[in-house]
C-alpha positions in Angstrom: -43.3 -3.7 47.3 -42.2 -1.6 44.3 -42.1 -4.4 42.0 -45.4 -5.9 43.1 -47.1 -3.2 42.1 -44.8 -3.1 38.8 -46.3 -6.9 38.2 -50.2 -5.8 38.9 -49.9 -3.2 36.5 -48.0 -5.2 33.6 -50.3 -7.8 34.0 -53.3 -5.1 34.2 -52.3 -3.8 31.1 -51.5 -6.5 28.8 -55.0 -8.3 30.0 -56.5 -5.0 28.9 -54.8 -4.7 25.8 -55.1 -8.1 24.8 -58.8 -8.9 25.6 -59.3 -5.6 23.2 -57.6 -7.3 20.5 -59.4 -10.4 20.9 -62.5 -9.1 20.6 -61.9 -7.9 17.5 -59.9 -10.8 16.3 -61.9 -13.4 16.8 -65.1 -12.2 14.8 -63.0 -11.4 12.3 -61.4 -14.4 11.9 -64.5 -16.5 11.9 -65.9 -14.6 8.9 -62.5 -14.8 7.1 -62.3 -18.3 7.6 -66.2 -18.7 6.6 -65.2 -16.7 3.2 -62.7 -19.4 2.8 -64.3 -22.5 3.4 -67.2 -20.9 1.1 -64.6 -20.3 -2.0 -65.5 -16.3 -1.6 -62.0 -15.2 -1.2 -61.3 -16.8 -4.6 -64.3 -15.2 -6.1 -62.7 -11.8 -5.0 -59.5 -12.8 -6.1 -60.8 -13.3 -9.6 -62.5 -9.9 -9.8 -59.0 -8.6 -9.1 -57.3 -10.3 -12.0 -57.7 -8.0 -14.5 -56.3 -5.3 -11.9 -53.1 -7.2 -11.8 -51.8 -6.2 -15.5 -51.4 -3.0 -14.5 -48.6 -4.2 -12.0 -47.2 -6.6 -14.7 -48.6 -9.4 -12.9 -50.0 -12.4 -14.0 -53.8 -12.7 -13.7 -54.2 -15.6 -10.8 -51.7 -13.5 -8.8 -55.3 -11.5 -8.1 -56.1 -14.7 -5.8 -52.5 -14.6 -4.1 -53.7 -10.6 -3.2 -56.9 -10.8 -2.1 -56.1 -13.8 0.5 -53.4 -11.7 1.8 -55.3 -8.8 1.9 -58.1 -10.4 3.3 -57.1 -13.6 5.3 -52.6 -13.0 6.2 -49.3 -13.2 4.0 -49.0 -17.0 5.2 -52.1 -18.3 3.5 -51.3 -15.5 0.7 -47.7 -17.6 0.4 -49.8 -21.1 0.4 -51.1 -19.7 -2.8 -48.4 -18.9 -4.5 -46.4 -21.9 -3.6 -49.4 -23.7 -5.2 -49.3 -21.4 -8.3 -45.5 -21.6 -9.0 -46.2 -25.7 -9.4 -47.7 -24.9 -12.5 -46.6 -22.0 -13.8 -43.0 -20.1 -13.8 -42.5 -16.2 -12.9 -39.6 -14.1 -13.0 -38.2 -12.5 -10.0 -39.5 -9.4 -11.0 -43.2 -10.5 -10.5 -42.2 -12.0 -7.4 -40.5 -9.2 -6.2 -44.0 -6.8 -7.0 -46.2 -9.5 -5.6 -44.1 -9.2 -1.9 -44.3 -5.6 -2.0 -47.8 -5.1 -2.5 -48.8 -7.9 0.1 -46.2 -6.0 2.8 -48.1 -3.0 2.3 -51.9 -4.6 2.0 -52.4 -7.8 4.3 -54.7 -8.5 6.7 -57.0 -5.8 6.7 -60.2 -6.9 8.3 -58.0 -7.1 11.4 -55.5 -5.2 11.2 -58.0 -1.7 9.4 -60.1 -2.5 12.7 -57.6 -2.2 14.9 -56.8 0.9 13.4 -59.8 2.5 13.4 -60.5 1.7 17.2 -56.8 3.9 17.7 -58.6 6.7 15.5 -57.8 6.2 12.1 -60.8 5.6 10.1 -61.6 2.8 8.3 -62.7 3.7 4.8 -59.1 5.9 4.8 -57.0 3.1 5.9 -58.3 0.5 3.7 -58.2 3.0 0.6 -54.4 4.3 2.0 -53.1 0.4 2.2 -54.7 -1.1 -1.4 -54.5 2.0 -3.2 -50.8 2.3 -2.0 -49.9 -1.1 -2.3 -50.8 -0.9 -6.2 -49.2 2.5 -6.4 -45.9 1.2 -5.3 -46.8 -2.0 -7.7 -46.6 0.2 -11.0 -43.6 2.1 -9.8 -41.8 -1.4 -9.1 -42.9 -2.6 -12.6 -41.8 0.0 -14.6 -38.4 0.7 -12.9 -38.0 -3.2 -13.9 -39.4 -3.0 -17.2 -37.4 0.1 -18.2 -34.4 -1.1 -17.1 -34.5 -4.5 -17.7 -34.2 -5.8 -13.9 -34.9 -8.8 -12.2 -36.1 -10.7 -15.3 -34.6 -14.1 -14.4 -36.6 -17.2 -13.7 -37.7 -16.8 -10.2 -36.5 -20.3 -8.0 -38.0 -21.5 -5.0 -35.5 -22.1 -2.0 -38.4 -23.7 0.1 -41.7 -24.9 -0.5 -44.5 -26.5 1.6 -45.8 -29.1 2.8 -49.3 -27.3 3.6 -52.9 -29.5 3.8 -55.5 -27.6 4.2 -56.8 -28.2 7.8 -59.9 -29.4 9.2 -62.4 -27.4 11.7 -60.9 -28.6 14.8 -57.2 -27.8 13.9 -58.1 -24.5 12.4 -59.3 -23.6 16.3 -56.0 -25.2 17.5 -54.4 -23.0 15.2 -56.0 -19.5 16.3 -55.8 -20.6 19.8 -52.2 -20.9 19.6 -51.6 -17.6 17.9 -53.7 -16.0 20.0 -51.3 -17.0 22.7 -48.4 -15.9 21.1 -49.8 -12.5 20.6 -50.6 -12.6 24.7 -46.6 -13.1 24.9 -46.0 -10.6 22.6 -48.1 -7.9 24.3 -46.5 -9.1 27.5 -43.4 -8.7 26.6 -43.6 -5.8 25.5 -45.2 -4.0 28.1 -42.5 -5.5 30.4 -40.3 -3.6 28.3 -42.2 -0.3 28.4 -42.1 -0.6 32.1 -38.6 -1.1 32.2 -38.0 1.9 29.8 -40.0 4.1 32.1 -39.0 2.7 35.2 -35.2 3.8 34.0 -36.0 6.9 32.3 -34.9 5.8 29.0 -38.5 6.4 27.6 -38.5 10.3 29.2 -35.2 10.2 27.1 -36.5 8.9 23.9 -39.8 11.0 24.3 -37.6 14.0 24.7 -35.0 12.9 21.6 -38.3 12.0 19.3 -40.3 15.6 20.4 -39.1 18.0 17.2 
């Protein structure tokens, strides 16, 4: 009977939780992918070149940014897998360019999200890119000063990406869309089994001070 009820509420929860992700998702990602297909995110991404000296990076690194701030790291990687055909960068620049995307990626979504949990938006947004080209100078002139990292950089694995049409692009979001149904799943099994074993009192009680 006990667990019954333990499945009803996992599976109330996670449809609750994910259905309020989706509906911010799924806007969001049709006007991302509208910027795309309309060249807009590369238009962005050249306003930001000039911003990228300042973080020792090379100028069309300011596309490779703004996709991963504004589309996700994995389209943000397509682009610099297609840059570093034609050009060569050091591992230094590579290193900076990783950094800043960890910190600023995804933030239609992810600043939404945010903001629906409390957080507003203008402060996130300004917190994450500011931030991310904060840490982008420190990382450059540690480097520069003391001479680190300034090897070729060499790719271990590179793409085979084609840019996708209409219909796979909606195969696409309807299978990550799933996997973040699994993930929320999943980890609301696990809450329950936390709780359900007092671990979770525990950690609340470890994590208070």
């Amino acid at each position: 009977m006990k667990a019954g009820r333990d499945i009803k509420e996992i599976l109330k929860d996670t449809g609750s939780t994910y259905f309020f992700l989706l509906k911010i998702m799924i806007p969001i990602s049709i006007i991302v992918k509208i910027l795309e297909e309309y060249g807009l995110i590369e238009v962005i991404g050249n306003n930001l070149a000039p911003a990228m000296g300042i973080v020792g990076l090379p100028g069309e690194f300011g596309l490779v940014i703004a996709t991963a701030m504004i589309a996700n790291i994995y389209g943000a990687l397509i682009v610099f897998f297609t840059l570093s055909l034609q050009y060569t960068y050091t591992v230094a620049q590579v290193t900076i360019l990783a950094c800043m995307m960890l910190i600023a990626h995804t933030l239609p979504i992810e600043s939404r999200i945010a903001q629906k949990a409390g957080v507003r938006l203008w402060y996130t947004l300004f917190l994450r890119i500011i931030g991310a080209f904060v840490f982008g100078i420190l990382l450059n002139v540690i480097f520069s000063y003391f001479n680190l990292f300034q090897n070729a950089n060499v790719l271990v694995w590179e793409t085979s990406y084609t840019d996708p049409t209409l219909i796979e692009w909606m195969i696409s979001q309807i299978g990550y869309y799933f996997m973040i149904f699994l993930i929320i799943l999943s980890l609301m099994v696990l809450m329950k089994i936390l709780k359900n074993t007092g671990i979770l009192d525990k950690l609340n009680k470890f994590l208070k001070p």
